[in-house]
VOPAGU-2260 file (C-alpha; in pm, 1 decimal, decimal comma):
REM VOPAGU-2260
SITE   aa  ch    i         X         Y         Z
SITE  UNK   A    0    1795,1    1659,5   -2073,6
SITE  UNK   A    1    1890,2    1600,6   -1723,5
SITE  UNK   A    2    2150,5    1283,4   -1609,5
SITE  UNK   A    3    2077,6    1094,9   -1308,6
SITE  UNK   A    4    2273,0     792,9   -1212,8
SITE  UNK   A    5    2160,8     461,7   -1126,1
SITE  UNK   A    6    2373,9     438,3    -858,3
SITE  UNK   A    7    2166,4     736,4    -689,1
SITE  UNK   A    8    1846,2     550,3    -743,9
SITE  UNK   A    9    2003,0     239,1    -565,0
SITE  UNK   A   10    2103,0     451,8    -250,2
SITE  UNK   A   11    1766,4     603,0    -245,6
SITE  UNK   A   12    1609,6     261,2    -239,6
SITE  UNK   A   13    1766,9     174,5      18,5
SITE  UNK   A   14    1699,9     446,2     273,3
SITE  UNK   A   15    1349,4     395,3     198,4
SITE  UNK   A   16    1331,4      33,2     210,6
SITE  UNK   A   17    1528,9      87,1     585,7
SITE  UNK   A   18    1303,9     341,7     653,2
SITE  UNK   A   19     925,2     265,5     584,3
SITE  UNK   A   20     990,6     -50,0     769,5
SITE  UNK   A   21    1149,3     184,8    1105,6
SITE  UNK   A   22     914,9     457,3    1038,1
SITE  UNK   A   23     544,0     486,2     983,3
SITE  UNK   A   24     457,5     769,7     709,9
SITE  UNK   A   25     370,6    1087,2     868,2
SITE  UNK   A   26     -20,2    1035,7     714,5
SITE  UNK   A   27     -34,7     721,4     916,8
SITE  UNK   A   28      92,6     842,6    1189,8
SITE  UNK   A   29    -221,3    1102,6    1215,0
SITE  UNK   A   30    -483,0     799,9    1155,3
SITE  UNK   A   31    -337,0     632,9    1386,7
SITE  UNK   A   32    -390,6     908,5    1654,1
SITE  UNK   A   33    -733,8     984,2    1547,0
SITE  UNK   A   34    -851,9     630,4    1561,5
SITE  UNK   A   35    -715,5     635,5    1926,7
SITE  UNK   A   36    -919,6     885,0    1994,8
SITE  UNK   A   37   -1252,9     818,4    1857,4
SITE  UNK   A   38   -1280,7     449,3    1960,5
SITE  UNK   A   39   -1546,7     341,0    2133,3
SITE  UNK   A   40   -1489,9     -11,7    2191,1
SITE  UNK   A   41   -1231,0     -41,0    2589,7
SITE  UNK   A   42   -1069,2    -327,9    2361,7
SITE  UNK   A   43    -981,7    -172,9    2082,4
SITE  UNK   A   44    -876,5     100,1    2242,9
SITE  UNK   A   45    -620,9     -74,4    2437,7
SITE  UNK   A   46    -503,3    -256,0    2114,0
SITE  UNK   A   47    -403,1      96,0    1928,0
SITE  UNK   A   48    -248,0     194,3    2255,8
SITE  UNK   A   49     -71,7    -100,7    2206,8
SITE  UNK   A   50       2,9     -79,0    1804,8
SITE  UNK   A   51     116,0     248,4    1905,2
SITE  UNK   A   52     334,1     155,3    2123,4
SITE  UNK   A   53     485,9     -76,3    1880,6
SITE  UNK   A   54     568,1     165,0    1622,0
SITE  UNK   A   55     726,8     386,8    1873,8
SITE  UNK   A   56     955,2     127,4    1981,2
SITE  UNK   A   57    1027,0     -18,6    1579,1
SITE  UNK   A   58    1125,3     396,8    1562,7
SITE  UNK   A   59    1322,3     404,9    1910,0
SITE  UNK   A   60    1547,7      51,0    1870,7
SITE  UNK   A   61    1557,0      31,9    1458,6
SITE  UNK   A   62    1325,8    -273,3    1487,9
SITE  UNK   A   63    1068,6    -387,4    1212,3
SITE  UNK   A   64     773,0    -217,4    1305,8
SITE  UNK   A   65     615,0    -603,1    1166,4
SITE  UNK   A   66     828,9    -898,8    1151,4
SITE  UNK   A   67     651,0    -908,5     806,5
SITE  UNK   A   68     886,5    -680,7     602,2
SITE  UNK   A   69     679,9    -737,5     296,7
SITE  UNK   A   70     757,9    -775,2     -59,6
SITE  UNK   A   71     949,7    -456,9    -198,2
SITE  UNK   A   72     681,9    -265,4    -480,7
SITE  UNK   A   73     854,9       9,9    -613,3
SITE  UNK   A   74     687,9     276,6    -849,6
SITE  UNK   A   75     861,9     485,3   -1035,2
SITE  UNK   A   76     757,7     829,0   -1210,0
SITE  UNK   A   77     985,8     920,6   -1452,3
SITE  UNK   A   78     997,9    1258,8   -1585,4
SITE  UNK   A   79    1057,8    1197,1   -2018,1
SITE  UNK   A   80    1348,6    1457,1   -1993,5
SITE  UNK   A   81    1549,5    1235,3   -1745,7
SITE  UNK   A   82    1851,4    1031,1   -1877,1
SITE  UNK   A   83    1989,8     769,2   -1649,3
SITE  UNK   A   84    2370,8     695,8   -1678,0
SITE  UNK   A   85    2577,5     414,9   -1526,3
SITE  UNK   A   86    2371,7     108,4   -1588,5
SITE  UNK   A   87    2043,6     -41,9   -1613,5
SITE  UNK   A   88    1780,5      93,5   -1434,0
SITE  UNK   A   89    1592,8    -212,1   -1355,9
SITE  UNK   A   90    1909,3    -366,4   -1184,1
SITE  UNK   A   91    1950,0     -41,6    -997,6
SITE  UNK   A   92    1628,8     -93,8    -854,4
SITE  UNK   A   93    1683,9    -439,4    -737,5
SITE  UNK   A   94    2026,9    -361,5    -605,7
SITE  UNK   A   95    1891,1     -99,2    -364,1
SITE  UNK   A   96    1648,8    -359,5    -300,8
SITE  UNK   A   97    1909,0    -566,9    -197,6
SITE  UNK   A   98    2123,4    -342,0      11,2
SITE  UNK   A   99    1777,5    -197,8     226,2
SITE  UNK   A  100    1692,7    -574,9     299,1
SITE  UNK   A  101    2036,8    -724,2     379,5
SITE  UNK   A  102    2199,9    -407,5     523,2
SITE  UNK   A  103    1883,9    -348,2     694,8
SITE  UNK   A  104    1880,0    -661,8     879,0
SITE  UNK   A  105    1519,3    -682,4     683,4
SITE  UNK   A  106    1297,9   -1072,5     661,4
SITE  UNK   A  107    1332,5   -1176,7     341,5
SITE  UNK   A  108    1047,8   -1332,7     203,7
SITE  UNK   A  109    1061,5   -1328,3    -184,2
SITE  UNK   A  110    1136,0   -1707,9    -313,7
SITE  UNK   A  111    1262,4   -1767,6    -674,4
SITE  UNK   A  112     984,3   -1935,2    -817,9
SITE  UNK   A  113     626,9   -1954,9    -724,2
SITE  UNK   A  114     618,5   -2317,2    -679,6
SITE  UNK   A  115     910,1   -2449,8    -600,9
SITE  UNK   A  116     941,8   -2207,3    -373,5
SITE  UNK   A  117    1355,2   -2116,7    -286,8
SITE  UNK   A  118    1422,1   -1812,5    -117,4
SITE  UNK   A  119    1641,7   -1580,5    -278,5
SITE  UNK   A  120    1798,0   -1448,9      51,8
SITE  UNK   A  121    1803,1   -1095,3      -7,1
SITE  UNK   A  122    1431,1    -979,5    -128,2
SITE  UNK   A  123    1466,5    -953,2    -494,9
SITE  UNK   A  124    1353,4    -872,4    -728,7
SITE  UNK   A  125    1087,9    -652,0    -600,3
SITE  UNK   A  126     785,9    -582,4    -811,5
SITE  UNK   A  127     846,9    -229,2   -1004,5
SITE  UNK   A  128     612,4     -54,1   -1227,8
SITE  UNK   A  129     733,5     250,7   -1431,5
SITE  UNK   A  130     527,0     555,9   -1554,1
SITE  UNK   A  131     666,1     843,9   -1806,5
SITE  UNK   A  132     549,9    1188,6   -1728,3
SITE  UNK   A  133     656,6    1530,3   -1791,6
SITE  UNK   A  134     940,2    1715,0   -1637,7
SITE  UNK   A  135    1307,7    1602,4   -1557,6
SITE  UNK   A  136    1274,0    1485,0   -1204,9
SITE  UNK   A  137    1186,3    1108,5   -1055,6
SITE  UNK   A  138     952,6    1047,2    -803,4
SITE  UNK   A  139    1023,1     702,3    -647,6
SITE  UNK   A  140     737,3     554,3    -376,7
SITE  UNK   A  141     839,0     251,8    -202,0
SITE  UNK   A  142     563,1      65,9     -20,5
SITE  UNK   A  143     686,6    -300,9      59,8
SITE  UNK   A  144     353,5    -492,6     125,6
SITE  UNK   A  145     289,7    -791,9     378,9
SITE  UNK   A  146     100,8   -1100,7     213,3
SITE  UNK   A  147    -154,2   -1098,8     545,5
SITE  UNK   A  148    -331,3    -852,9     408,0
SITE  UNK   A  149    -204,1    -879,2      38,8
SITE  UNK   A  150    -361,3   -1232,5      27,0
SITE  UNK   A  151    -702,3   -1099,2     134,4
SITE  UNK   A  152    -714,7    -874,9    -183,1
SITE  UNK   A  153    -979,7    -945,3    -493,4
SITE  UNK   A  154   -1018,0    -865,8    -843,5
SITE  UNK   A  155   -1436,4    -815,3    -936,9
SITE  UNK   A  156   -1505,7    -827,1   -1312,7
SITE  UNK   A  157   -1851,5    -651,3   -1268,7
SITE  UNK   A  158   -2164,4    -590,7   -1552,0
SITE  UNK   A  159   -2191,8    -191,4   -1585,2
SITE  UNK   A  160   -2543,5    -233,5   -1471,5
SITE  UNK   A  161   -2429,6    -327,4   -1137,0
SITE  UNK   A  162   -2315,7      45,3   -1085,4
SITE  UNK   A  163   -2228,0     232,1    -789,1
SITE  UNK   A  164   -2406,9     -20,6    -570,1
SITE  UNK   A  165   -2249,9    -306,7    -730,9
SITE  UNK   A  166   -1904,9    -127,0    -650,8
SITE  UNK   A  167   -1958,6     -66,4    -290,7
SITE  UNK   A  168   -2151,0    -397,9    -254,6
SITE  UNK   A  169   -1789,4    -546,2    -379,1
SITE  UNK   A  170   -1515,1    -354,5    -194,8
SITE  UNK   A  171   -1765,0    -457,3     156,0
SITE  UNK   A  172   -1749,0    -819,4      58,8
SITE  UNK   A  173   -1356,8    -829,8      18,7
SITE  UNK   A  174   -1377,0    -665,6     361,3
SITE  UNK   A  175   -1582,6    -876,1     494,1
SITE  UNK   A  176   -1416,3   -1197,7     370,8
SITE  UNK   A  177   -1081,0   -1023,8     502,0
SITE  UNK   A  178   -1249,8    -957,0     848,2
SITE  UNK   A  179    -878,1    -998,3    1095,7
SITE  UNK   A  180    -682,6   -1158,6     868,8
SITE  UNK   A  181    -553,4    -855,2     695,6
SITE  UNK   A  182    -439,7    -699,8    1065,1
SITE  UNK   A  183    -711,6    -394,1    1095,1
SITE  UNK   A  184    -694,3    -131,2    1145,2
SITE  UNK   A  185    -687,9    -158,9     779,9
SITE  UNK   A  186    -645,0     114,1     480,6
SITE  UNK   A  187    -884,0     -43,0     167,5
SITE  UNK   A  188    -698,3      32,1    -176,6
SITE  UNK   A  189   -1003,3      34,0    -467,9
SITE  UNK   A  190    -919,8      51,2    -824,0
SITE  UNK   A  191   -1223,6     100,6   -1045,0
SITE  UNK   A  192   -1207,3      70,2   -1426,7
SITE  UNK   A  193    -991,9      -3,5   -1713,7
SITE  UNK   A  194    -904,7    -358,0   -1720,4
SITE  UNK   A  195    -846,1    -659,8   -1538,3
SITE  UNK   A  196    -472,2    -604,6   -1445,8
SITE  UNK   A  197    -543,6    -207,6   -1444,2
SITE  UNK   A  198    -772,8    -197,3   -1175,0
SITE  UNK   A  199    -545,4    -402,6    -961,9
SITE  UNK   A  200    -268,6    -164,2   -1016,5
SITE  UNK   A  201    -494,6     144,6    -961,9
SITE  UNK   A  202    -598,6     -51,5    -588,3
SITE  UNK   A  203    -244,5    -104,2    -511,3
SITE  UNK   A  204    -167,4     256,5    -625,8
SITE  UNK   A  205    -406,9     411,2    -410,7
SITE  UNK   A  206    -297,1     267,3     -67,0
SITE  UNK   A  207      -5,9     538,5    -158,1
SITE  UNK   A  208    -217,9     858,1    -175,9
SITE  UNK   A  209    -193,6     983,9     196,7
SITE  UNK   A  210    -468,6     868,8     434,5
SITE  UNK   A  211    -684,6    1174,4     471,0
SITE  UNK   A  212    -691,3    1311,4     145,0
SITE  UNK   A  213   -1026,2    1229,2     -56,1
SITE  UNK   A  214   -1042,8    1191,1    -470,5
SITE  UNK   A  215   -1140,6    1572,7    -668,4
SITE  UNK   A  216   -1405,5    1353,6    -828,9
SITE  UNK   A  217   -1701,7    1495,0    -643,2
SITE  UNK   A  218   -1901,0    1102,4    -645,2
SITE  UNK   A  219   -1556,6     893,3    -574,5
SITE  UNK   A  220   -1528,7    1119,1    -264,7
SITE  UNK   A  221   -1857,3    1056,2    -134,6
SITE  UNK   A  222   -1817,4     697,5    -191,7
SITE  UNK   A  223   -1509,3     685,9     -19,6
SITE  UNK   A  224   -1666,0     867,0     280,3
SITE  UNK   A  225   -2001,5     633,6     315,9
SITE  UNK   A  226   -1797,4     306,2     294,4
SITE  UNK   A  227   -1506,7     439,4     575,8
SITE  UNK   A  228   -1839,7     473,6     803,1
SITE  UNK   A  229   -2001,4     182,2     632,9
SITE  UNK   A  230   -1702,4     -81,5     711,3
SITE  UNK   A  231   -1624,7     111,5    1036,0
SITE  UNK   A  232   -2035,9       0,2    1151,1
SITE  UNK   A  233   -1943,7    -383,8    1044,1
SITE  UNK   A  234   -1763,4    -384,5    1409,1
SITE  UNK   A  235   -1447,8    -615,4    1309,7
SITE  UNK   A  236   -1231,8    -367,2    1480,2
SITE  UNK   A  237    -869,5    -349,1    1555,8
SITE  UNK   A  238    -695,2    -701,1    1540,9
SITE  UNK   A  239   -1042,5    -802,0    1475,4
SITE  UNK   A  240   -1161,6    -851,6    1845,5
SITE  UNK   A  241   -1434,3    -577,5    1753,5
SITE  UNK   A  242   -1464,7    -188,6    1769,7
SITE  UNK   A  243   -1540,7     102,5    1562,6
SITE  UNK   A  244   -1252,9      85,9    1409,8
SITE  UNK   A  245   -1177,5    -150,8    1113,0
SITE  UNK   A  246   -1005,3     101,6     851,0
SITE  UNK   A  247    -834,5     384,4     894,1
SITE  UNK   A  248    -903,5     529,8     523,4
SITE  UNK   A  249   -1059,0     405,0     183,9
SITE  UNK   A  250    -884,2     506,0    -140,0
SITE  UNK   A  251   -1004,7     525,2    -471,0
SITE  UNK   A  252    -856,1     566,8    -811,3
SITE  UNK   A  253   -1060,1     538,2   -1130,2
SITE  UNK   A  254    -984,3     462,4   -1488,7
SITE  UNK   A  255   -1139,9     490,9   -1827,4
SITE  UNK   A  256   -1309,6     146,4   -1872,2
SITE  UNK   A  257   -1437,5     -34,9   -2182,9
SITE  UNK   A  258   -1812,1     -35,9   -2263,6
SITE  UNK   A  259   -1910,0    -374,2   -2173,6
SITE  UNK   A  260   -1704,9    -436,8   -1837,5
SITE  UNK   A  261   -1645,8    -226,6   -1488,3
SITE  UNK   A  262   -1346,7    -383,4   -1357,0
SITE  UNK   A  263   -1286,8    -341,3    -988,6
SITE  UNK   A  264    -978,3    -388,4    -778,4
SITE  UNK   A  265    -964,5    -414,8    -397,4
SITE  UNK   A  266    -600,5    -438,0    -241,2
SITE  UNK   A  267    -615,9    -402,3     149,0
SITE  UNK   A  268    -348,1    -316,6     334,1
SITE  UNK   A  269    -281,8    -376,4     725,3
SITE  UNK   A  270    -282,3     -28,1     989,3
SITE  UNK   A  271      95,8      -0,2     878,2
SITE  UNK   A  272      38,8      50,7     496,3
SITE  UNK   A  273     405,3     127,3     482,0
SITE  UNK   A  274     524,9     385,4     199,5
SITE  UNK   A  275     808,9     631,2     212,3
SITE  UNK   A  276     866,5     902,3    -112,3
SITE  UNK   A  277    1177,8    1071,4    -286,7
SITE  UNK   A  278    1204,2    1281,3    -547,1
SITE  UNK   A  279    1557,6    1290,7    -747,8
């Protein structure tokens, strides 16, 4: 059994709440510069010059790299040998939270209650999701998420006959719909399977998996290579004033699913797709 404090986890919140809004993740970073490089379109060329340009000042002056600082969602792997000490771990969370939003001179954007809508002035609670695995080390990912692109996000309850084309018929029309409101260049999160909160969480979870990287499932990785050229031919483009670029990377994570359903989860995230990693 191995002791970690809470008070660790709350100063490694923090950091990375400062930091993935100063920094963009080093997998980012290299989308960005390919997409500068392969665009065909004068116009969106000069926009990722410009987004560029942007990020290297947020880095330079300590600036948001958006003035949209998101909503903080934190997940947590928690190796079943760990034993945290010194208070809840939940509140230890939120506190670092807290500290990375107010210390960070961070928008905050998180109201109380849903309706009647009263900010809570310092970003909490975020949204946190938990998963046991083996070992005695955590792995915490922060990735706050903006609501311009978080609002453009859909759930598909799908028939299994609808298969693979169904799928990719799905994940286009939630990019279509999205077209510049979710700030493209875009990353497109997918979740396919299990149920109807599980694929949401699977999309959400795979806007962390670095841009790049493809699934080991041998069809998932072909599907996320036709629909990156797919949505790159729709010609929304960065900021949406057209271009070969409209995503920088499609993700997909799949799921066990029930029989009589095929769940699908779409969570898009703007050319930021902020995320920054620890391991305690």
């Amino acid at each position: 059994m191995r002791n970690i404090r809470t008070a660790d986890v709350t100063a490694a919140i923090k950091e990375m709440c400062i930091e993935a809004n100063h920094f963009l993740a080093p997998d980012m970073r290299e989308a960005m510069e390919r997409a500068a490089k392969e665009e065909v379109s004068e116009l969106g060329g000069q926009i990722l010059k410009q987004l560029k340009e942007n990020m290297r000042l947020a880095g330079e002056e300590q600036i948001p790299i958006c003035q949209d600082t998101g909503m903080a969602v934190v997940f947590m792997e928690i190796g079943q040998d760990v034993h945290f000490e010194g208070g809840s771990l939940e509140e230890a969370v939120n506190e670092g939270i807290r500290q990375g939003y107010t210390e960070g001179y961070l928008r905050k954007s998180v109201v109380r209650d849903p309706l009647i809508r009263e900010n809570t002035k310092d970003n909490t609670p975020g949204i946190i999701h938990y998963r046991i695995v083996d070992g005695d080390q955590v792995t915490i990912t922060v990735a706050p998420k903006g609501f311009g692109s978080e609002n453009m996000s859909r759930v598909f309850m799908l028939k299994p006959a609808d298969g693979v084309e169904g799928v990719k018929n799905a994940i286009l029309t939630a990019v279509r719909d999205a077209g510049p409101n979710a700030c493209p260049p875009m990353v497109v999160g997918v979740g396919i399977g299990g149920t109807f909160e599980k694929c949401a969480l699977l999309a959400k979870k795979a806007l962390t998996r670095p841009a790049g990287s493809h699934s080991d499932i041998p069809y998932v990785r072909d599907m996320e290579q036709e629909l990156l050229g797919t949505i790159n031919d729709l010609g929304i483009g960065p900021a949406g004033l057209g271009g070969s670029t409209t995503a920088l990377a499609v993700n997909i994570l799949t799921y066990p699913t029930h029989i009589a359903g095929l769940p699908v989860g779409v969570n898009i995230c703007c050319h930021v797709n902020r995320h920054a990693v620890r391991v305690l």
